[in-house]
C-alpha positions as a Markdown table, in Angstrom:
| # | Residue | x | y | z |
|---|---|---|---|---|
| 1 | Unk | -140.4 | 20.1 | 85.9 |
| 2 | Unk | -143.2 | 19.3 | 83.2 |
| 3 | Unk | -144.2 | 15.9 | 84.2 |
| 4 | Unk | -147.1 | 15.4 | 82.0 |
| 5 | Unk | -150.2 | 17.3 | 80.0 |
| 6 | Unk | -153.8 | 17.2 | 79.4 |
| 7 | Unk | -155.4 | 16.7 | 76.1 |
| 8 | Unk | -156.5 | 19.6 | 74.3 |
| 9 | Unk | -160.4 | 21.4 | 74.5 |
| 10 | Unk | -162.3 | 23.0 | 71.6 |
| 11 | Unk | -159.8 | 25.0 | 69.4 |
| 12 | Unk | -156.5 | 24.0 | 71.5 |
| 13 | Unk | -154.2 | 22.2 | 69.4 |
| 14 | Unk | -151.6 | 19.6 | 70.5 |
| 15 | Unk | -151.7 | 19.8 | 74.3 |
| 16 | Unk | -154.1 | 21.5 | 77.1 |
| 17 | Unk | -152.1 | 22.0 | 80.6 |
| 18 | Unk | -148.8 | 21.2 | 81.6 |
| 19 | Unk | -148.8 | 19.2 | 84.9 |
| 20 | Unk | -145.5 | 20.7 | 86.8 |
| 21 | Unk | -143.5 | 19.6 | 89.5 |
| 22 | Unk | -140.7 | 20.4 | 92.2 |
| 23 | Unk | -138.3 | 18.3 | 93.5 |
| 24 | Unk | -138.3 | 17.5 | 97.1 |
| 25 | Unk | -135.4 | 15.2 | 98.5 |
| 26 | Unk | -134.8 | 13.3 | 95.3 |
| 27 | Unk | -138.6 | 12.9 | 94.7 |
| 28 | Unk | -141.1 | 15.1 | 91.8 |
| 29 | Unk | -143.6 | 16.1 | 94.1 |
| 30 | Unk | -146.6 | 17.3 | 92.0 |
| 31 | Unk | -147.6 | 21.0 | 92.5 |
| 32 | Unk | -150.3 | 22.0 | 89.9 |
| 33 | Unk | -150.9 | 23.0 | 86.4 |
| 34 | Unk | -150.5 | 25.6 | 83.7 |
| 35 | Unk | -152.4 | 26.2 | 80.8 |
| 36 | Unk | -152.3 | 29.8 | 80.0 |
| 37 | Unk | -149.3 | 31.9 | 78.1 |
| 38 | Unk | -149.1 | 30.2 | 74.8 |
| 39 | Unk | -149.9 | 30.7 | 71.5 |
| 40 | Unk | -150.2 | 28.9 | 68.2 |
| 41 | Unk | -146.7 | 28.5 | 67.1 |
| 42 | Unk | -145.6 | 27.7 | 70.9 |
| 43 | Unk | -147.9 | 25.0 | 71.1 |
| 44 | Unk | -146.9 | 23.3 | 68.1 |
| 45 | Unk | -143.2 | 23.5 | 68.8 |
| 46 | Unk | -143.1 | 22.3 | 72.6 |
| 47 | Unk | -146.7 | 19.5 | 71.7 |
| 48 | Unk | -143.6 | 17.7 | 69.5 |
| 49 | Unk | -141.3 | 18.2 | 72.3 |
| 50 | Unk | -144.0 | 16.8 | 74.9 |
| 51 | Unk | -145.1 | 14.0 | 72.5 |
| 52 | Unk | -141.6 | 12.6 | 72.3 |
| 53 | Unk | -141.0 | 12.3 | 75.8 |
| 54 | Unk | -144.4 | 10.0 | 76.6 |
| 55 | Unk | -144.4 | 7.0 | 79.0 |
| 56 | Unk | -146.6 | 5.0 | 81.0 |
| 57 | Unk | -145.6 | 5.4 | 84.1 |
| 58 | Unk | -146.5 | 8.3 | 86.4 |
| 59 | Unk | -143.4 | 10.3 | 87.6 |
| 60 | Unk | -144.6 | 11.9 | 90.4 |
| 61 | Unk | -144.0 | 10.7 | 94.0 |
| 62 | Unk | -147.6 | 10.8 | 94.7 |
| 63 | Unk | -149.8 | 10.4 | 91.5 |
| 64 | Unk | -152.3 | 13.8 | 90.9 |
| 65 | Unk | -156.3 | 12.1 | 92.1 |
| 66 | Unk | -159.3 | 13.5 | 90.6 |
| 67 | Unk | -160.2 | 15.9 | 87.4 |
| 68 | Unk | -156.5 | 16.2 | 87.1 |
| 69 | Unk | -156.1 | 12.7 | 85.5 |
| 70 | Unk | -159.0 | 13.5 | 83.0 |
| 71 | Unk | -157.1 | 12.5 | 79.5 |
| 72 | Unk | -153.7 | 12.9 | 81.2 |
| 73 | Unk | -150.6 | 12.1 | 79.4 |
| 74 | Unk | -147.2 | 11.3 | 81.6 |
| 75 | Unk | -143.2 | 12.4 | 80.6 |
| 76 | Unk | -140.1 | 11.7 | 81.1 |
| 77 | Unk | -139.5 | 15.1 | 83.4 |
| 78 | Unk | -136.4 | 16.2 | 81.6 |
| 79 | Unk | -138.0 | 19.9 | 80.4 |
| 80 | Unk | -138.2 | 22.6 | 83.1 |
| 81 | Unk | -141.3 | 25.1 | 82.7 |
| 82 | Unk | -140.2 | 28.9 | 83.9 |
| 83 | Unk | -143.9 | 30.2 | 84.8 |
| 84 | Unk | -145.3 | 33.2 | 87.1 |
| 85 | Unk | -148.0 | 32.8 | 89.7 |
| 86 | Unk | -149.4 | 34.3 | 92.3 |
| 87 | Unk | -148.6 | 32.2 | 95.3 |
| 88 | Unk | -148.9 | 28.9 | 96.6 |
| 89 | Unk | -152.6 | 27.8 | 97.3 |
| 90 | Unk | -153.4 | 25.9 | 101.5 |
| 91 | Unk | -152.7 | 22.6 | 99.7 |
| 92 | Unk | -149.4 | 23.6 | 97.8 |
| 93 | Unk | -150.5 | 24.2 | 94.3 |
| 94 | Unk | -149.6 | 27.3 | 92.1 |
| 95 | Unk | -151.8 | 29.7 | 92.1 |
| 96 | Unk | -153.0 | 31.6 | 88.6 |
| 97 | Unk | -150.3 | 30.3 | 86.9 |
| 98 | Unk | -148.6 | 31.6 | 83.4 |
| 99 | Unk | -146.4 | 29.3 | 81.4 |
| 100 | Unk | -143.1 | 32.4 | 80.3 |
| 101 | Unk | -140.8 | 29.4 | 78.7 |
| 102 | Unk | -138.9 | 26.5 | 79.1 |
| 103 | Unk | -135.6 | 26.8 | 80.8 |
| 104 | Unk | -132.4 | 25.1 | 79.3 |
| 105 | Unk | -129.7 | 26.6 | 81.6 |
| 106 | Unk | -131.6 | 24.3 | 84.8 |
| 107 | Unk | -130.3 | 21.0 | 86.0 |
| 108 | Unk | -133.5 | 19.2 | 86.4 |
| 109 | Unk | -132.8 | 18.5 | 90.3 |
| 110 | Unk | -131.7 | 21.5 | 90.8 |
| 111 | Unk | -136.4 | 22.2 | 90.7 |
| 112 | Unk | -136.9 | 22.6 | 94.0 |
| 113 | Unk | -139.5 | 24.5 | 96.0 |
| 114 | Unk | -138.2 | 28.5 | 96.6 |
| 115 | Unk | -137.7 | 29.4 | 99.8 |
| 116 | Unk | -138.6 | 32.9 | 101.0 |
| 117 | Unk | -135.3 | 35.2 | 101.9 |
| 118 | Unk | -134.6 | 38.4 | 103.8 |
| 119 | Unk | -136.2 | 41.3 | 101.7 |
| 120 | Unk | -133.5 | 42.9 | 99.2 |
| 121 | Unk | -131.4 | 45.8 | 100.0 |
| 122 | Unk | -131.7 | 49.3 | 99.1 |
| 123 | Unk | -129.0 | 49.6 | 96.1 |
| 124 | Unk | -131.4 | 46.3 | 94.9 |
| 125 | Unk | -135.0 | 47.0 | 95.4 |
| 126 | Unk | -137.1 | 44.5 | 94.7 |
| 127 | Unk | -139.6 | 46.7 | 92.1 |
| 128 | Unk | -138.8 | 49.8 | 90.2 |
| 129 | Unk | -141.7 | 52.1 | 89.4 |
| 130 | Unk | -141.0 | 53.4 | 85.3 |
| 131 | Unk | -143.7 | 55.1 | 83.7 |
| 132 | Unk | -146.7 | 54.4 | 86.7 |
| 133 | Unk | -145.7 | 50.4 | 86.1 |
| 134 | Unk | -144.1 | 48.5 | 88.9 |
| 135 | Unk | -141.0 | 46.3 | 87.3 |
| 136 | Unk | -139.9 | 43.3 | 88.9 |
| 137 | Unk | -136.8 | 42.3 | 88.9 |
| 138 | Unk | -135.7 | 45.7 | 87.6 |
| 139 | Unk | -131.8 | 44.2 | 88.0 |
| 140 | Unk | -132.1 | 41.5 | 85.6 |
| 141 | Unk | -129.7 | 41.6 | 83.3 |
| 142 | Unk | -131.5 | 40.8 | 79.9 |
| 143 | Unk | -128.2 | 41.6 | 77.3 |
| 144 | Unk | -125.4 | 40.2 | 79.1 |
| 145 | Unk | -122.8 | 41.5 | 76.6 |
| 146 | Unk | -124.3 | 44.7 | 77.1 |
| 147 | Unk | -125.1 | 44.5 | 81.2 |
| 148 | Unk | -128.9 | 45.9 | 80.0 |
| 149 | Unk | -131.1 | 45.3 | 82.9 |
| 150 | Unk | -135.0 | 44.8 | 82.8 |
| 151 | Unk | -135.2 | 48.2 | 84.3 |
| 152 | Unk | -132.7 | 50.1 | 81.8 |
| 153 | Unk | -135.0 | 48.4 | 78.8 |
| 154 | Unk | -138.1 | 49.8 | 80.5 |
| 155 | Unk | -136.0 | 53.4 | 80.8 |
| 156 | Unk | -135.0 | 53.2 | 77.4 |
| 157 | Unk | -138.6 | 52.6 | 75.9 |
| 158 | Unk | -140.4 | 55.3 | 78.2 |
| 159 | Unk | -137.2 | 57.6 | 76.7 |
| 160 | Unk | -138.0 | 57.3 | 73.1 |
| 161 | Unk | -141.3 | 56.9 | 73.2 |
| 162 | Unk | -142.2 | 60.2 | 71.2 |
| 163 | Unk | -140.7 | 58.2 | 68.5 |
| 164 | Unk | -142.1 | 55.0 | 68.8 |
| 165 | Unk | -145.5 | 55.3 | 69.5 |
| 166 | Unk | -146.4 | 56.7 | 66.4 |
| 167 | Unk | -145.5 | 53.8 | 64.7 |
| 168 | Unk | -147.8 | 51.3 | 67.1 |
| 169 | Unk | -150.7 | 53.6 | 67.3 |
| 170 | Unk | -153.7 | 51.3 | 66.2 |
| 171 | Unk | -151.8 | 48.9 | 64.5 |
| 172 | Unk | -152.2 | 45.1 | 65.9 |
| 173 | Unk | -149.2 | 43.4 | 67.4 |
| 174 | Unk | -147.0 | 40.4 | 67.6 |
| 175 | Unk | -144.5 | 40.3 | 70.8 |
| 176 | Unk | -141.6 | 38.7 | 70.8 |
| 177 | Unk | -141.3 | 37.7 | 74.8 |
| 178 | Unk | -137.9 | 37.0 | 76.3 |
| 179 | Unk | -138.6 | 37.1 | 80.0 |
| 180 | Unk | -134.8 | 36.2 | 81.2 |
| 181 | Unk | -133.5 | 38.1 | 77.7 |
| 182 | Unk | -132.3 | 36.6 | 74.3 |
| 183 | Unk | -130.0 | 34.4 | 75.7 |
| 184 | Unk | -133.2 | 31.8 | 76.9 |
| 185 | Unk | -136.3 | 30.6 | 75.5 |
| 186 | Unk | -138.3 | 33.1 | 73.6 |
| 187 | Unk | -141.6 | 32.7 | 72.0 |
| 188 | Unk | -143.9 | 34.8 | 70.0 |
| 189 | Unk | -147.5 | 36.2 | 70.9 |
| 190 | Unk | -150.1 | 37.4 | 69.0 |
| 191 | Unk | -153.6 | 36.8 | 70.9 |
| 192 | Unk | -155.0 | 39.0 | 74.1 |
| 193 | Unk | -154.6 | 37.1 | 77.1 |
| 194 | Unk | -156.8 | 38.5 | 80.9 |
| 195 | Unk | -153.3 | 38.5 | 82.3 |
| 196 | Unk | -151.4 | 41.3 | 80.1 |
| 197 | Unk | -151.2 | 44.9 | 81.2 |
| 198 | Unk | -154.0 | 47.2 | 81.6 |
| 199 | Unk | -154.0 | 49.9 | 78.6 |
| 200 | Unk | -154.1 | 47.2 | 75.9 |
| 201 | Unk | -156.7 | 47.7 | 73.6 |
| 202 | Unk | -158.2 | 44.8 | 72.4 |
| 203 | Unk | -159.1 | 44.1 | 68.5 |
| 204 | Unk | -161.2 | 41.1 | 66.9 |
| 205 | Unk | -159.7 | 40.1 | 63.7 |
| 206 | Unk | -161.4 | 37.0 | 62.2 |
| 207 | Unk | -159.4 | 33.9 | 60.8 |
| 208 | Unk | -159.7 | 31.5 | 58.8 |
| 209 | Unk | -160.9 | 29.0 | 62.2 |
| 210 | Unk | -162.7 | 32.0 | 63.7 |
| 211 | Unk | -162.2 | 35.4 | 65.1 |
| 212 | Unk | -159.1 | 36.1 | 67.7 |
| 213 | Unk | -158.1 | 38.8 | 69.7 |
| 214 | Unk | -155.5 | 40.6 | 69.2 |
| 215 | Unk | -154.0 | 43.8 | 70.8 |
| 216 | Unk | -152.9 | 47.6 | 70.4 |
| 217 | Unk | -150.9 | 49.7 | 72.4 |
| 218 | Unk | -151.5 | 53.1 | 72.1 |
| 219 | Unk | -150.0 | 54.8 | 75.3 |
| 220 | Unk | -146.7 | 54.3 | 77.0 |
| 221 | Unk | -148.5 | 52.5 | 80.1 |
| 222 | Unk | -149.1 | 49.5 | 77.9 |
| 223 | Unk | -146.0 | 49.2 | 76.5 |
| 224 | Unk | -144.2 | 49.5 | 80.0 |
| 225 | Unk | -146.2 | 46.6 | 81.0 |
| 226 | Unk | -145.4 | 44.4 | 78.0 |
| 227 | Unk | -141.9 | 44.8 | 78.6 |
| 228 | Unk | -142.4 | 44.3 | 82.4 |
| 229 | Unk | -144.0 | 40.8 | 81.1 |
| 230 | Unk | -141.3 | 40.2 | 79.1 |
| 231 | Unk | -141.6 | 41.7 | 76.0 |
| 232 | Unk | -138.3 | 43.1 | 73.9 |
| 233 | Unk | -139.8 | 43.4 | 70.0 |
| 234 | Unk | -142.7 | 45.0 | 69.1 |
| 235 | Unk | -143.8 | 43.9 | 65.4 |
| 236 | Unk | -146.5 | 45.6 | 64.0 |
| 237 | Unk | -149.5 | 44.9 | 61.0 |
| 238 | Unk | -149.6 | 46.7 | 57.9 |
| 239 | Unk | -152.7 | 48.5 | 58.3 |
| 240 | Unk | -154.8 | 50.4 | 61.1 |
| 241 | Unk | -157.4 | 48.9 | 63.7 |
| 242 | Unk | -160.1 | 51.2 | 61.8 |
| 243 | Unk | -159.4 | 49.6 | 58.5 |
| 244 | Unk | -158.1 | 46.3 | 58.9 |
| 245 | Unk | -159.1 | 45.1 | 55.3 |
| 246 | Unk | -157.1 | 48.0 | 53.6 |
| 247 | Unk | -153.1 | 48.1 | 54.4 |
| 248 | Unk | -151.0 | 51.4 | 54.4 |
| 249 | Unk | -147.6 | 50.6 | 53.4 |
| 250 | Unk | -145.5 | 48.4 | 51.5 |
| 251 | Unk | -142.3 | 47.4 | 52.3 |
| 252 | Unk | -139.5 | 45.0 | 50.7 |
| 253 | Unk | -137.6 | 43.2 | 53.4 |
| 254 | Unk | -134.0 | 43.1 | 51.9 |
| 255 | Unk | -132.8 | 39.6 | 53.5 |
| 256 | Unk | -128.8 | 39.0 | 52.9 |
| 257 | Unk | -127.2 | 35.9 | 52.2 |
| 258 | Unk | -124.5 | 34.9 | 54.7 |
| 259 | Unk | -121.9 | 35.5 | 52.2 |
| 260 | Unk | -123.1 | 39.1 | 50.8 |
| 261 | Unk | -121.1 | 42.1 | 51.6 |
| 262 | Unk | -122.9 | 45.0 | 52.9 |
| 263 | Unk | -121.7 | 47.1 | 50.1 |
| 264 | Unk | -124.0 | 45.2 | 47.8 |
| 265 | Unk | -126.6 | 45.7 | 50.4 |
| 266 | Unk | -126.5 | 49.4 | 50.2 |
| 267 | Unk | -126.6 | 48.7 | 46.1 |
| 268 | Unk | -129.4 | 46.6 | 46.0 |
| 269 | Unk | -131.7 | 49.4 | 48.4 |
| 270 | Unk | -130.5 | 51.9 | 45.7 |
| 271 | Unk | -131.4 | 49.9 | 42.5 |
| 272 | Unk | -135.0 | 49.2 | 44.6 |
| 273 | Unk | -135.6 | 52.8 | 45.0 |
| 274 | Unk | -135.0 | 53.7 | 41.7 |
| 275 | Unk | -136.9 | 50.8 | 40.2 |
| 276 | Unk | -139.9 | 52.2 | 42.7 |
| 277 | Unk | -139.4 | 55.8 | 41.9 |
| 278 | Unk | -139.6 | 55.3 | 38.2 |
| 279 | Unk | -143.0 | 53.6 | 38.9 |
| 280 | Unk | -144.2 | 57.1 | 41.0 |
| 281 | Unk | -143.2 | 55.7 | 44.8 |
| 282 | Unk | -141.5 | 58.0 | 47.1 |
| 283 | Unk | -139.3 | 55.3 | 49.3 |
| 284 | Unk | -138.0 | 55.5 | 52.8 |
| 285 | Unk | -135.6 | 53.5 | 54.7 |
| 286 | Unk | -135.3 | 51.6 | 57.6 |
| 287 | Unk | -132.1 | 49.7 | 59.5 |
| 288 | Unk | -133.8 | 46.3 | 60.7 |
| 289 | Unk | -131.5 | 46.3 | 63.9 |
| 290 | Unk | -131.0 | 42.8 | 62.3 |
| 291 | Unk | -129.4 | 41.3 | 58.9 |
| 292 | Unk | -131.0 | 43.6 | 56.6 |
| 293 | Unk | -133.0 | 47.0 | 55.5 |
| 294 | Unk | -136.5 | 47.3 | 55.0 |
| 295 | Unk | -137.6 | 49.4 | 52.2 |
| 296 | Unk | -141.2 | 50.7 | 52.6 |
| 297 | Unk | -143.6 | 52.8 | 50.5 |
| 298 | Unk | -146.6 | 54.5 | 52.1 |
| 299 | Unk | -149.7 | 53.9 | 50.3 |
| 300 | Unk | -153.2 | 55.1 | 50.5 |
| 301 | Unk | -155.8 | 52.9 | 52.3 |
| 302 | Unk | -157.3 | 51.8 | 48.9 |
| 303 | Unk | -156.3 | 48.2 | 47.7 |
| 304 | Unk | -157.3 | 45.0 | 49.7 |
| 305 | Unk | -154.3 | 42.6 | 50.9 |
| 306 | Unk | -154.6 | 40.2 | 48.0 |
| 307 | Unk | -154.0 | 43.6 | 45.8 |
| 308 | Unk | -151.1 | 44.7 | 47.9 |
| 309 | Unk | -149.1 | 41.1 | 48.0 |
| 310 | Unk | -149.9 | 40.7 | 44.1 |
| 311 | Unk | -148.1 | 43.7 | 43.2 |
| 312 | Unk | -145.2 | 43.6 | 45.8 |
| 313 | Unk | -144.2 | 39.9 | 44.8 |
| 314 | Unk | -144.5 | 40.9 | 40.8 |
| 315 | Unk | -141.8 | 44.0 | 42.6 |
| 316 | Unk | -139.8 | 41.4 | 43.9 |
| 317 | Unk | -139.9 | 38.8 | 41.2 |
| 318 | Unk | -138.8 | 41.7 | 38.1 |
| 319 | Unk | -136.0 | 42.6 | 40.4 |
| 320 | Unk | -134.8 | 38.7 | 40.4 |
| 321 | Unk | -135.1 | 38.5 | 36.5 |
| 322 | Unk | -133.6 | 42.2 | 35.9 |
| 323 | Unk | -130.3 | 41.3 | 39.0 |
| 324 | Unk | -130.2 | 38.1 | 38.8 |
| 325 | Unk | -127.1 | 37.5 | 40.2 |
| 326 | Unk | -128.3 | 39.9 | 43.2 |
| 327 | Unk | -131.5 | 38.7 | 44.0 |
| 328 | Unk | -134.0 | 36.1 | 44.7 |
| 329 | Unk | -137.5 | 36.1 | 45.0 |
| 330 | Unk | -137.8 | 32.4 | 46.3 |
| 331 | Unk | -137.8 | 32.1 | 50.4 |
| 332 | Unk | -135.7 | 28.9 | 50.0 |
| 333 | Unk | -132.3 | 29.3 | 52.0 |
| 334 | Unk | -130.1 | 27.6 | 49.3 |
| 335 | Unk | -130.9 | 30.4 | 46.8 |
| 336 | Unk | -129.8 | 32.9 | 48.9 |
| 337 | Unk | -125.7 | 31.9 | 47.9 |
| 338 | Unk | -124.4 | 35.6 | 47.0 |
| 339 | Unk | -127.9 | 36.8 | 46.8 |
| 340 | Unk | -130.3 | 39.2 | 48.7 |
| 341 | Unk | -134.0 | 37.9 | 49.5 |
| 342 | Unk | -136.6 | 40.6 | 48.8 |
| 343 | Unk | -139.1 | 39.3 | 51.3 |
| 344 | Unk | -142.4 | 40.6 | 50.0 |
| 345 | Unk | -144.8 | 38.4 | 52.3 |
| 346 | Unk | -144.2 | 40.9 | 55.0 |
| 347 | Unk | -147.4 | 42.6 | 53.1 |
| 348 | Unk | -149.8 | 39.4 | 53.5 |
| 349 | Unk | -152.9 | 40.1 | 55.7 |
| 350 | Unk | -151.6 | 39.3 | 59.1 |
| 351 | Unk | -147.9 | 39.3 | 58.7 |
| 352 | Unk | -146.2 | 41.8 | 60.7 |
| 353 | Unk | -142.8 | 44.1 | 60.5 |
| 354 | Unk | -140.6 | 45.2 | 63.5 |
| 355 | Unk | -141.5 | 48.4 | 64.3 |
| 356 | Unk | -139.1 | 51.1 | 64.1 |
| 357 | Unk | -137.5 | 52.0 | 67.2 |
| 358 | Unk | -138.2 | 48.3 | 68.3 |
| 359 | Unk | -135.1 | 46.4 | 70.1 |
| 360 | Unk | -134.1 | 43.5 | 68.8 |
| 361 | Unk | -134.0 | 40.4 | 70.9 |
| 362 | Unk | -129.9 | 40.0 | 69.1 |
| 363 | Unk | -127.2 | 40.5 | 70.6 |
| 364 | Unk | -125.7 | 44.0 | 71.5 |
| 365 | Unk | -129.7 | 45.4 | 71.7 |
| 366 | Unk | -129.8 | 46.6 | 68.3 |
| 367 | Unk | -132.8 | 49.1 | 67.5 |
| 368 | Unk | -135.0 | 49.7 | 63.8 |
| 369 | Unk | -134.3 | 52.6 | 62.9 |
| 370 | Unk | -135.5 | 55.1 | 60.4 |
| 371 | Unk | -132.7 | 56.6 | 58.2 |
| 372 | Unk | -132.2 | 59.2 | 55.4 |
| 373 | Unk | -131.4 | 57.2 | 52.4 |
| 374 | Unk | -127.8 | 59.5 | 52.3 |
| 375 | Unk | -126.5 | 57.9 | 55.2 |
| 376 | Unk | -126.0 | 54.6 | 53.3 |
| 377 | Unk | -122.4 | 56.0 | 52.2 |
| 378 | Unk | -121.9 | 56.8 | 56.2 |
| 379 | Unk | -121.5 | 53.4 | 56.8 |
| 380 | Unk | -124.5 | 52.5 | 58.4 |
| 381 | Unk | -125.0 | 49.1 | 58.6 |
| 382 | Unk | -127.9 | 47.3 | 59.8 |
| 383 | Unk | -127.3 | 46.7 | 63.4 |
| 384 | Unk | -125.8 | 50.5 | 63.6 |
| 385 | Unk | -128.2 | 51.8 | 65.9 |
| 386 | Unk | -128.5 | 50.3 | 70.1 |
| 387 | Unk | -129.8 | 50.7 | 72.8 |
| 388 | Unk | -126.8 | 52.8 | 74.0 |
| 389 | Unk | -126.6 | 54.9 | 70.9 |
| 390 | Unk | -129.8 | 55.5 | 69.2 |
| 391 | Unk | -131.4 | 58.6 | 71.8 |
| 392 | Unk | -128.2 | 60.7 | 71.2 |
| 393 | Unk | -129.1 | 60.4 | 67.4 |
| 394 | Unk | -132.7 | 61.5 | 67.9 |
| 395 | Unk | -132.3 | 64.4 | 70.6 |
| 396 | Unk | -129.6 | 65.4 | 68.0 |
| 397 | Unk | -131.3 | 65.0 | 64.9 |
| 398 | Unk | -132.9 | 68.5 | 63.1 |
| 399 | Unk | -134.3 | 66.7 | 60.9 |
| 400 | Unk | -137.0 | 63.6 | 60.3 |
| 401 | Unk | -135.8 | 61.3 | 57.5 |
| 402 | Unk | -139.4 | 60.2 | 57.8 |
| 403 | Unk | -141.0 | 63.8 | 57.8 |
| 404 | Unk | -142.4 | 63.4 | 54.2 |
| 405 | Unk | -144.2 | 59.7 | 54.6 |
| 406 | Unk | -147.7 | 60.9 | 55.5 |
| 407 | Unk | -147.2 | 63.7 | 52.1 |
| 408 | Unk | -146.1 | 60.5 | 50.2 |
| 409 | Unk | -148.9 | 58.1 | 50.3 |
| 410 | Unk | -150.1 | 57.2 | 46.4 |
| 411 | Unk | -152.2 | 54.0 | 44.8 |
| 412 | Unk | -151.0 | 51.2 | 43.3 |
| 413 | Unk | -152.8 | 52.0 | 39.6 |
| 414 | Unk | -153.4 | 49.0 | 37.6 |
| 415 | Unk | -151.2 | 51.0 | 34.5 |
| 416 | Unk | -148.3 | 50.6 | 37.5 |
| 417 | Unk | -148.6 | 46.9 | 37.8 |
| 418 | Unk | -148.6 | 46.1 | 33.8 |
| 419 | Unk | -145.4 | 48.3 | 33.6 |
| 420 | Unk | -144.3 | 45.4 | 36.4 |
| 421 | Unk | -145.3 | 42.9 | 34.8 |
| 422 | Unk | -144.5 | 43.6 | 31.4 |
């Protein structure tokens, strides 16, 4: 149970530690603190949570003494913490603590100490060993429409990873983590942390309040231990650790409505390639394993990030005024009605794309996938492609829909933007 937090140090925003308990015989006994495992975005969304919950009084049984009360806040305990740590410390504290999520399916008195139980049997060992990384809880079932287990996830990573891991090599990440699956809390991560998996290469990137660090996985041992932490999506940057400054693709993030068929999906990918090709672009496709299709065009490491979003949001907006009645250009949900969103910001410095091959934290483990732009009238849809389906498709495949994106990569030519935006 969170029963209070600290104010926030240097850069921190919002809150600093969450002050957890356990309940013992209808009493919140204290047990420590955790202040590692979030990021921006999580500590904006639960610091509202926290702040609405304030009071005076203290709810623990016996009030924390010492630096613990150093700019300490106190809650209403009615939000349970899921964290990790390494054990209990001689005066019953957690130990190395990592905040995973908060945890809506818990009855608050049902946070009680755990008690340890007879080792697990055989047919459920406690670990699994998948690519040289030892999985916990390898049973976990993180899809429960599905029955995928933490284990099968890891399995089904470490099978297609000749596939995958060339699209994370040297590219920066952003991890969605869904430690108990889809179905709980989940929460984005951007920034290296001392507690992820060995085989993580770190990569300064400096923002706008300073420089961060950020992470790449180039072997399979890393990504085994990201998922063993948690992760299910892999997102990826829009240009290589080597070149940071100077993105190598572009892609158009077709977003449906709620009420567009998919037929006009597969239309409005076709009129985008052909708008693309006419400008010189060779396009390729990808399922998004969610709503919609990303478009992408490989380009040459040449034009800065302010270049690159210019000319894709000039793509987007002549689209809208040519279709008007098939697409928007403006994020704004109500003017989606009937329409499809071409989502150019995915090519802002810093925004990210699911990676093809990725999972999808949705239900029935859909997987990006890339596709020949002929299997549109095959009925592929979106969400086509799972977990269950998706490695019969590639050990079967003779051929690469994506064989020709390295051939393909061109400039952007300023002649090609006035044609745009003429």
């Amino acid at each position: 149970m969170i029963g209070g937090f600290t104010d926030p140090q240097g850069s921190r925003h919002d809150f600093g530690a969450l002050l957890l308990g356990v309940y013992d015989e209808g009493k919140l006994v204290y047990v420590g603190r955790v202040g590692t495992g979030f990021d921006g975005d999580m500590l904006t969304r639960l610091g509202k949570q926290l702040h609405a919950l304030e009071q005076k009084a203290c709810p623990f049984d016996t009030p924390p003494v010492g630096e613990e009360l150093a700019g300490t806040h106190w809650l209403d305990p009615r939000l349970v913490a899921e964290v990790r740590f390494a054990g209990w410390t001689g005066d019953q504290r957690l130990r190395q603590a990592v905040f995973l999520g908060l945890r809506e399916d818990k009855a608050a008195q049902a946070i009680v100490k755990e008690q340890a139980m007879a080792a697990p049997s055989p047919s459920h060992p406690a670990q699994a060993i998948i690519a040289g990384v030892s999985i916990s809880h390898p049973s976990r079932i993180l899809f429960t429409d599905t029955g995928l287990s933490k284990a099968g996830l890891a399995r089904y990573y470490e099978a297609v990873a000749p596939w995958l891991m060339p699209h994370l090599l040297d590219r920066p990440l952003s991890l969605m983590r869904c430690p108990r699956g889809p179905a709980y809390s989940c929460f984005f991560q951007k920034h290296m942390e001392s507690t992820l998996p060995a085989g993580l290469t770190p990569v300064e990137i400096t923002q706008h309040d300073g420089p961060a660090q950020y992470m790449v996985a180039n072997n399979l041992k890393a990504v085994i231990g990201l998922v063993q932490m948690g992760v299910l999506e892999f997102h990826t940057w829009g240009a290589r650790r080597d070149r940071l400054d100077r993105p190598d693709r572009l892609i158009f993030d077709l977003d449906p409505g709620p009420d567009v068929p998919w037929a006009r999906m597969v239309e409005a990918a076709k009129l985008m390639r052909s708008m693309l090709k006419e400008l010189g672009f060779t396009c390729f496709l990808k399922t998004s394993g969610g709503k919609g299709l990303h478009v992408e065009v490989p380009l040459q490491r040449s034009h800065t990030w302010e270049f690159v979003k210019g000319f894709a949001q000039e793509v987007a907006q002549h689209m809208a005024d040519l279709f008007p009645d098939r697409f928007t250009a403006n994020m704004a949900k109500a003017r989606r009605h009937k329409r499809i969103y071409i989502d150019y910001l995915r090519n802002a410095e810093g925004a990210t794309a699911i990676a093809a091959f990725s999972v999808r934290a949705r239900p029935g483990a859909p997987v990006a996938v890339p596709i020949a732009w002929e299997e549109l009238a095959d009925g592929i849809r979106s969400d086509h492609f799972t977990v269950e389906n998706v490695l019969s498709r590639l050990t079967a495949q003779q051929h690469d829909p994506w064989q020709e994106y390295e051939a393909a990569r061109k400039r952007i030519t300023l002649a090609v933007r006035k044609l745009v935006a003429a």
